[in-house]
C-alpha positions as CSV (number, residue, x, y, z in Angstrom):
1,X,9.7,-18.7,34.7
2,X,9.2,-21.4,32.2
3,X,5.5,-20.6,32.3
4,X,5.8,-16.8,31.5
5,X,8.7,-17.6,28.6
6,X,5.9,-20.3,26.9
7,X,3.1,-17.7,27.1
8,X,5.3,-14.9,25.5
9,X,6.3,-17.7,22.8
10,X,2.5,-17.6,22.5
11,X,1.7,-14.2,22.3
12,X,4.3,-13.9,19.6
13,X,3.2,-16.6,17.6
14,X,-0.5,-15.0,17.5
15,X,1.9,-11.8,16.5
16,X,3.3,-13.2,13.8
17,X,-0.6,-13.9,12.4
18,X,-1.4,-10.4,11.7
19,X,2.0,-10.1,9.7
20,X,2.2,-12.5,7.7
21,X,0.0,-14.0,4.5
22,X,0.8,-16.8,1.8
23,X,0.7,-16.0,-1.7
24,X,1.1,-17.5,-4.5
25,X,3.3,-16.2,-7.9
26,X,3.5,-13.1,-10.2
27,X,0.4,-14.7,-12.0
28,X,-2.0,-15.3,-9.4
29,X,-1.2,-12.2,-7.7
30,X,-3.1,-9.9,-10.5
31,X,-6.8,-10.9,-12.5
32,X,-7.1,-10.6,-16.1
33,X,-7.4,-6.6,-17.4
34,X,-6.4,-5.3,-13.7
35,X,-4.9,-2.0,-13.6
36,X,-2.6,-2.5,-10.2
37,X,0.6,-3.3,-8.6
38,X,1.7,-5.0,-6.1
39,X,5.4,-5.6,-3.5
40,X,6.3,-9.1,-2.9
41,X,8.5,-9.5,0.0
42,X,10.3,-12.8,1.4
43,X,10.2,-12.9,5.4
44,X,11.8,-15.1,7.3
45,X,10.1,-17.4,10.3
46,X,11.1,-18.3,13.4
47,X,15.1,-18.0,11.7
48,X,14.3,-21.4,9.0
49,X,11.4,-21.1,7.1
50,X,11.0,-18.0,4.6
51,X,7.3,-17.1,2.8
52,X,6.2,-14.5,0.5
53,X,4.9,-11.6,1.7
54,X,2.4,-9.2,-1.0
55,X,0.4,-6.3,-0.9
56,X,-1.5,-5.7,-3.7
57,X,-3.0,-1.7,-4.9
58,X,-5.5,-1.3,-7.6
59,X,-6.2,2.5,-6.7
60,X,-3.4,3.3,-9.0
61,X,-3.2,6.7,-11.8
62,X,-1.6,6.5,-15.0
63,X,-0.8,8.7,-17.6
64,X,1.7,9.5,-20.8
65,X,3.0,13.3,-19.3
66,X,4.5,15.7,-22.5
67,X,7.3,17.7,-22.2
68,X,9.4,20.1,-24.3
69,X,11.2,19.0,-27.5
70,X,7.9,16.8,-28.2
71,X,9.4,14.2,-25.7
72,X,7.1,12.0,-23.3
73,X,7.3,10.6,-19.4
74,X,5.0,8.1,-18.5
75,X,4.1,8.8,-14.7
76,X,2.2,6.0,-12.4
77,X,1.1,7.6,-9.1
78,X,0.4,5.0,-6.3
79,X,-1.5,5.8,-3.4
80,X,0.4,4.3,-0.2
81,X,-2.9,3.7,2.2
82,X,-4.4,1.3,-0.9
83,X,-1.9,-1.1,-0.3
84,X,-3.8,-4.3,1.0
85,X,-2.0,-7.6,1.7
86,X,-5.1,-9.2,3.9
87,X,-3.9,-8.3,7.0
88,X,-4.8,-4.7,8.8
89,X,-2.3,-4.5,10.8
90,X,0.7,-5.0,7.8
91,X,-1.0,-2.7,6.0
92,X,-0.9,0.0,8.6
93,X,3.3,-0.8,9.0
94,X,3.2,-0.7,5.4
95,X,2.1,3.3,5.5
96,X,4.8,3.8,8.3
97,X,7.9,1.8,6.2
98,X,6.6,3.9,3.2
99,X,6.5,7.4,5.3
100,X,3.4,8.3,4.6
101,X,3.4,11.3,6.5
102,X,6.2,12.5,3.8
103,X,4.7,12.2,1.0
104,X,1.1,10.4,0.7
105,X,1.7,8.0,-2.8
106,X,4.7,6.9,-4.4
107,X,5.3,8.1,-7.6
108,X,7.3,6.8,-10.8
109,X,8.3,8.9,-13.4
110,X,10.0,7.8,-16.5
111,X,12.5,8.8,-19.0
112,X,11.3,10.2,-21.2
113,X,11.6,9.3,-25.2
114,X,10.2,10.6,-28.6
115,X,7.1,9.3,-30.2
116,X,8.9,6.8,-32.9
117,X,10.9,5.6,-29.6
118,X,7.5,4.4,-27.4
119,X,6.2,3.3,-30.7
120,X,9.4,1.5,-31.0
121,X,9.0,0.0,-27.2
122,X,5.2,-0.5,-28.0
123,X,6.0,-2.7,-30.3
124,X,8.1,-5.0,-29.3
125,X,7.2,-8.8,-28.6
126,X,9.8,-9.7,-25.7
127,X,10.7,-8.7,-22.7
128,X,12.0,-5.0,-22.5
129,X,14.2,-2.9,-20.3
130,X,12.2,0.1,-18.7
131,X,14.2,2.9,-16.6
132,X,12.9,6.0,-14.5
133,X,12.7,7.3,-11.2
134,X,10.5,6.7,-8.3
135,X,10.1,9.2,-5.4
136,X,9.6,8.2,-1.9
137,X,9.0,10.6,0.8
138,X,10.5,13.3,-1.2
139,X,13.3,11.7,-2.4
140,X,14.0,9.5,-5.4
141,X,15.5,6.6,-6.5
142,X,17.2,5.6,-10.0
143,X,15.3,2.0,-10.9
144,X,14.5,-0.2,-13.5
145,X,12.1,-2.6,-14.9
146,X,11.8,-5.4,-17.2
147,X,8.4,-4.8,-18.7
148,X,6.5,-7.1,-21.8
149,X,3.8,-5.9,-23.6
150,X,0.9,-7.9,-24.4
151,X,-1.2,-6.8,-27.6
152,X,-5.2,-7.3,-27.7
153,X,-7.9,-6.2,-29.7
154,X,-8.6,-3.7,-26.3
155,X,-5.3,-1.8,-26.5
156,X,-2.5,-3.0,-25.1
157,X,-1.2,-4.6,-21.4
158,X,1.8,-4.0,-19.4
159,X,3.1,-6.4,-17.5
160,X,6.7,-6.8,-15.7
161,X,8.5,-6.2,-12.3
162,X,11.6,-4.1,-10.8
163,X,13.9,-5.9,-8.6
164,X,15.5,-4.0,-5.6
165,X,15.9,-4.2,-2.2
166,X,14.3,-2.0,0.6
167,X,18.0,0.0,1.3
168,X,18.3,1.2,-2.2
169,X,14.9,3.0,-1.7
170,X,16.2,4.0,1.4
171,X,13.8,2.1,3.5
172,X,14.1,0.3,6.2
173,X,12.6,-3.6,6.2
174,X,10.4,-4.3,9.2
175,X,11.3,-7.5,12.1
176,X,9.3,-8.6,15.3
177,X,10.9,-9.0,18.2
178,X,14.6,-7.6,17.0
179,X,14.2,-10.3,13.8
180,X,14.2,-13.5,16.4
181,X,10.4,-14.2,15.7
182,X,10.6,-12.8,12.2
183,X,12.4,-10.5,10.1
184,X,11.7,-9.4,5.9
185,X,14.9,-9.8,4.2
186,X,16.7,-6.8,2.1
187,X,15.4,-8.3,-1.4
188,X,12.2,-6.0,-2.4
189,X,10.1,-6.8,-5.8
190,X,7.5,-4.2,-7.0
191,X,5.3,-6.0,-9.8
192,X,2.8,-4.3,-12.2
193,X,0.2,-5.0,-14.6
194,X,-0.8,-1.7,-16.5
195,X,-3.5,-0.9,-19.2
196,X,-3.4,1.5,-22.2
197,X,-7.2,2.0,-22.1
198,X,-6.4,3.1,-18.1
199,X,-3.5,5.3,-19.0
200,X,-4.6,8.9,-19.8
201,X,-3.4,10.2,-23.0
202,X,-1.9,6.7,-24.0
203,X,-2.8,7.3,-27.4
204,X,-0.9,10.7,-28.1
205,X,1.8,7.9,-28.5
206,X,0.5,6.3,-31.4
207,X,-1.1,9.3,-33.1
């Protein structure tokens, strides 16, 4: 008995390898002039030691979407099998906690504001609330970001982060063997950096 309960301690351990991957922080997640986002998750191991967790996507869509009342959306559609964290097998739970079989990207919509209001935003040189929607499997969330724009002779860079947790997205966090071996914990971050010269009809904005 003690021999089968030390190789199934085994064969969990060698588990736990296809789930898991060290990364470092927000700025060595993304290169210089990517267009991508990424979810940065904190798991817990073996019930005392907690690492991150990140999948990174760089197949990403942008654009500035117009509406009635000359009013604006900016819309970032996120295709769910791009996510890549280094390890196949996350990736393809990833696709399952995500439902891809409801709906195949996530997508985040704005609210939408006037020209002299993004021009406003655009312009600003600290950090800056940013509120919208993002739909999940047919359903959507109310979230929000805290976004700083960087300015460069190319255009212009978005970089920030929303803070959330997998429930409020109505998603459930993954564990291996009923959260003994490991389990992620409830706390969710989605971080992006975005480009204007990658966002399609970015610069209706500034016309």
């Amino acid at each position: 008995m003690k021999d089968r309960g030390f190789i199934f301690f085994v064969i969990g351990l060698l588990l736990l390898s296809f789930f898991l991957v060290l990364q470092d922080s927000f700025a060595s997640v993304f290169n210089s002039k990517d267009h991508c986002v990424a979810y940065v998750a904190k798991k817990r191991l073996m019930l005392i030691r907690t690492v991150e967790v990140v999948g990174k996507n760089c197949e990403i869509r942008s654009q500035i979407v117009p509406d009635v009342d000359n009013l604006y959306a900016f819309k970032l559609e996120i295709p769910i099998d791009s996510f890549e964290s280094g390890e196949e097998e996350r990736d393809k739970d990833v696709k399952k906690i995500l439902k891809i079989d409801q709906q195949n990207a996530l997508i985040f919509l704005s609210e939408k504001k006037t020209k002299q209001e993004w021009k406003k935003v655009l312009m600003e040189t600290h950090e800056v609330p940013f509120s919208g929607l993002l739909s999940i499997a047919n359903n959507s969330y109310k979230v929000k970001a805290s976004v700083n724009i960087i300015k460069s002779n190319d255009g212009m860079e978005a970089r920030g982060k929303i803070i959330t947790k997998f429930n409020d997205l109505g998603l459930e966090p993954p564990s291996l063997f009923g959260g003994i071996m490991a389990k992620v914990k409830e706390d969710l971050e989605l971080q992006f950096i975005l480009q204007s010269e990658k966002t399609l009809g970015f610069s209706s904005l500034l016309e």
